[in-house]
C-alpha positions in Angstrom: 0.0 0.0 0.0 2.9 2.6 1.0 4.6 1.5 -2.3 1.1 2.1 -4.5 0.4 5.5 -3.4 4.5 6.7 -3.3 3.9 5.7 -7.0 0.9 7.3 -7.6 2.4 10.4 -6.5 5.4 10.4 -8.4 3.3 9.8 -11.3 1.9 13.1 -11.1 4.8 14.5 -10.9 6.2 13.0 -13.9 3.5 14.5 -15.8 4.3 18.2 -14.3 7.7 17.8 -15.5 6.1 16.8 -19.1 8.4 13.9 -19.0 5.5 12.0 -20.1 4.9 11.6 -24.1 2.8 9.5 -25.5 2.4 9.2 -29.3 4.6 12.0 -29.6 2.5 14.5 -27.1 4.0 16.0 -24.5 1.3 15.6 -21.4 1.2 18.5 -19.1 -0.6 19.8 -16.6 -5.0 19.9 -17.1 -4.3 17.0 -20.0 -6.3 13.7 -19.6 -3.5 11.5 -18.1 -2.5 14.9 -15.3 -6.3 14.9 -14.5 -6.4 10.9 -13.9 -3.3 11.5 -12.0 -4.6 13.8 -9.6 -6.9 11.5 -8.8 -5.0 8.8 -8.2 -2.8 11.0 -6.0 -5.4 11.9 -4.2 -6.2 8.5 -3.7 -2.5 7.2 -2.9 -1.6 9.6 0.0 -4.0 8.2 2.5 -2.5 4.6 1.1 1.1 6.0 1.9 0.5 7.7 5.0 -1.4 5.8 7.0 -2.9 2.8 5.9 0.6 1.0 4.6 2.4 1.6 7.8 -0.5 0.1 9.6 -1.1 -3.0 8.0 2.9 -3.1 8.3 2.4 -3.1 12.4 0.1 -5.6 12.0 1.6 -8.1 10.0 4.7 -7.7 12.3 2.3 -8.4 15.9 0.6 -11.4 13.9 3.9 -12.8 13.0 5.0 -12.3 16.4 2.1 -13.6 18.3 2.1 -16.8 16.5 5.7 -17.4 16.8 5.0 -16.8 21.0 1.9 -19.2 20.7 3.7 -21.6 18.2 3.9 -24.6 20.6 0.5 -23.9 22.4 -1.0 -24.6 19.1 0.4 -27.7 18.0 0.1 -28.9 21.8 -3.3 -27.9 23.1 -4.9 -27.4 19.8 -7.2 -24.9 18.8 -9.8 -24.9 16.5 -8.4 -26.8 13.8 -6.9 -29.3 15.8 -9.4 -31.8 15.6 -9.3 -31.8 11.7 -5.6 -32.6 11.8 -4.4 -35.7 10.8 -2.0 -36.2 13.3 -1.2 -40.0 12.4 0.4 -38.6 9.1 2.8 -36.4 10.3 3.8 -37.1 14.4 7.2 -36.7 13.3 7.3 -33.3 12.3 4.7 -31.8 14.5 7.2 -33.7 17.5 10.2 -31.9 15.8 8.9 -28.6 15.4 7.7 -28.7 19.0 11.2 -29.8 20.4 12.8 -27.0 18.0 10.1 -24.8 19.5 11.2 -25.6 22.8 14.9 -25.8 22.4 14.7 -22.3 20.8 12.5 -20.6 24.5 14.7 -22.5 27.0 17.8 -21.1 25.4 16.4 -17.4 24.9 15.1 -17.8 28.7 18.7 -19.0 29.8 20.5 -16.0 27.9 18.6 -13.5 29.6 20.2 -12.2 33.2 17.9 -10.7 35.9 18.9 -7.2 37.4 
């Protein structure tokens, strides 16, 4: 979204430099493409501004929270754990617990108290 309406603007300001030329015409400012460029711009700095960032925070805390509730998951289940087939693959969902677990402990033992 941040990367739509940065280009959106800079669109519009392509055509105010009349960089743009299409079949030989120069586009400028009040031409068709300038006009449909406004628009857009006008559309694109809400995308850049605020709603990009945001959805960036929150694809960062979802990744986050389901690294932190990765084991809990596999272990106690949820919604979809009854739908699993669990006689397929013990192996892996054994492994990525242990890894799961591996990976805490040694954070939790790194860390000093004050």
């Amino acid at each position: 979204m941040s990367n739509t309406g940065g280009a959106w603007d800079n669109t519009k300001k392509y055509i105010e430099a009349e960089l743009l030329i299409i079949d030989g015409v120069v586009q400028k400012k009040r031409s068709e493409c300038h006009k449909a460029a406004v628009v857009a711009d006008t559309v694109g700095d809400p995308l850049k501004d605020t709603s990009g960032p945001s959805i960036n925070i929150l694809i960062k805390l979802m990744a986050i929270t389901s690294l932190i509730f990765a084991q809990a998951f596999l272990t106690k289940g949820g919604i979809l754990l009854p739908y699993l087939d669990h006689l397929s693959m013990p192996d892996v969902v054994d492994e990525f617990v242990k890894d799961v677990e591996s990976e805490f402990s040694s954070s939790n033992s790194t860390t000093t108290s004050p």
